[in-house]
C-alpha angles and dihedrals in degrees: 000000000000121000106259100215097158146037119176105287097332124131101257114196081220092070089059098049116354091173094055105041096035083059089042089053095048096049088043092047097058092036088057086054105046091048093046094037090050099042085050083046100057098042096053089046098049114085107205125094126287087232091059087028094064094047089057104038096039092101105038087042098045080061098048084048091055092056079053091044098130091060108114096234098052099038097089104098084200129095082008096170089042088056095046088055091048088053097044092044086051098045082052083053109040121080113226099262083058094058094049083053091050097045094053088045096059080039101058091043080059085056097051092048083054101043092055104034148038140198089275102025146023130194115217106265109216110228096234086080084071096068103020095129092201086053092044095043096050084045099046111028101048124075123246105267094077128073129221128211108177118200087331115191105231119195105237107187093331095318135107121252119178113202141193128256113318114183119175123197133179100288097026169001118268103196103190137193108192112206124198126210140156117289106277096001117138126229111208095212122212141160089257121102098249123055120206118234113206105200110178094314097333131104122207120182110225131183111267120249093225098071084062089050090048091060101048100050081044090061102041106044089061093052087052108048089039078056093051081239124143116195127150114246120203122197121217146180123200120197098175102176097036152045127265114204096204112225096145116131123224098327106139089229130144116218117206115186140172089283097049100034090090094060101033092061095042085058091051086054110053089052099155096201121085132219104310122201097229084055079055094057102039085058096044089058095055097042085060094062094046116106126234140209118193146123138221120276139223112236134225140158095263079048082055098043090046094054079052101060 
């Protein structure tokens, strides 16, 4: 799963100390699964009844569940021997393929609380990033040496400036413009500011991706060469569900369409190269000239166990 470093405007824990909590995630993030994947194991192994299971697993299990802790369905300190037996009962019922499913899932929902809090202070996560299937897609689908900064606010001469999709792996920066049509449509792409879209015999005029590339690239490559930094950035447009007929002229754009998507994700994936210091400090620069929204928080100590996990 990518690193989710920033959210919007949110305050991101990544912006105080990347190094630290991208190798926290990481380390959560396989100790989850070998405690999840062992426990469903187990269970599915062991012959003998739930009902005698749970009598003699309840221990050893109610300690696997508080290294999960976080998890929202085990969080409630009450019933805590009620929710063990609900949990128990499910691992016994979910295939494998289920309990993946599950486990991102949790997952994702962890991103999202670090992506929109720290230890001191939380911005007010809008519950559309639950269910946003690109978020969820970038933050998902995409191993953890790359870092994912999705429609970041950057702070351009004092004003605000929300972006795209910026994700940054080991050897450069994707910057991503994501366009939406209607399934098998097809985009005639130009240089001009407005695409048509032809849907059955109709023609619709929509915004072209590459203004939102321009100014991305407009906003990042100052940030670099006043840095002294030299990292490649690579603009791309992404039209999943549809077909994009290329006429554009000269711009240096990758288009990615409903007949390439498959590959070109299969290629993001199988990046050799791990997490580079030079890509750290490339993120950590950016992440500097974002700008953030938040408020102080009350703790507590589920405050506490949640900046933990």
């Amino acid at each position: 799963m990518a690193h989710l470093v920033k959210l919007e405007d949110y305050i991101s824990r990544y912006q105080f100390d990347l190094n630290r909590y991208s190798s926290q995630f990481t380390r959560m993030k396989k100790e989850r699964w070998f405690y999840v994947k062992s426990e469903w194991e187990q269970l599915q192994y062991d012959s003998t009844s739930a009902e005698e299971i749970l009598e003699e697993e309840k221990g050893r299990f109610f300690g696997i569940l508080q290294k999960v802790k976080n998890w929202s369905r085990y969080t409630k300190k009450k019933k805590q021997y009620e929710d063990i037996d609900e949990s128990v009962s499910h691992l016994t019922q979910v295939t494998f393929e289920q309990l993946k499913e599950e486990f991102l899932h949790d997952l994702y929902l962890s991103q999202l609380r670090w992506a929109s809090s720290s230890l001191l202070e939380e911005s007010r996560l809008h519950p559309k990033y639950k269910k946003d299937d690109w978020l969820q897609f970038f933050a998902q689908k995409l191993p953890d040496n790359y870092f994912l900064m999705y429609r970041p606010v950057f702070s351009v001469k004092q004003a605000p400036i929300e972006l795209e999709i910026i994700l940054i792996s080991p050897t450069e920066i994707y910057c991503i413009s994501t366009l939406e049509g209607e399934e098998h449509s097809v985009f005639e792409g130009s240089s001009d500011r407005f695409w048509i879209e032809y849907v059955n015999e109709t023609r619709m005029k929509r915004l072209s991706p590459l203004v939102s590339l321009s100014r991305m690239t407009g906003v990042i490559k100052p940030i670099l060469e006043e840095a002294g930094h030299s990292f490649p950035i690579r603009n791309i447009v992404i039209c999943k569900n549809s077909i994009i007929d290329n006429k554009v002229q000269g711009a240096k754009v990758e288009f990615v369409d409903r007949r390439t998507f498959t590959l070109w994700h299969e290629k993001l994936k199988k990046h050799p190269s791990p997490i580079k210091s030079q890509q750290m400090k490339i993120t950590s620069l950016l992440l500097s000239h974002c700008h953030t929204n938040a408020y102080k928080r009350e703790l507590n100590q589920e405050h506490i166990d949640g900046d933990l996990n």
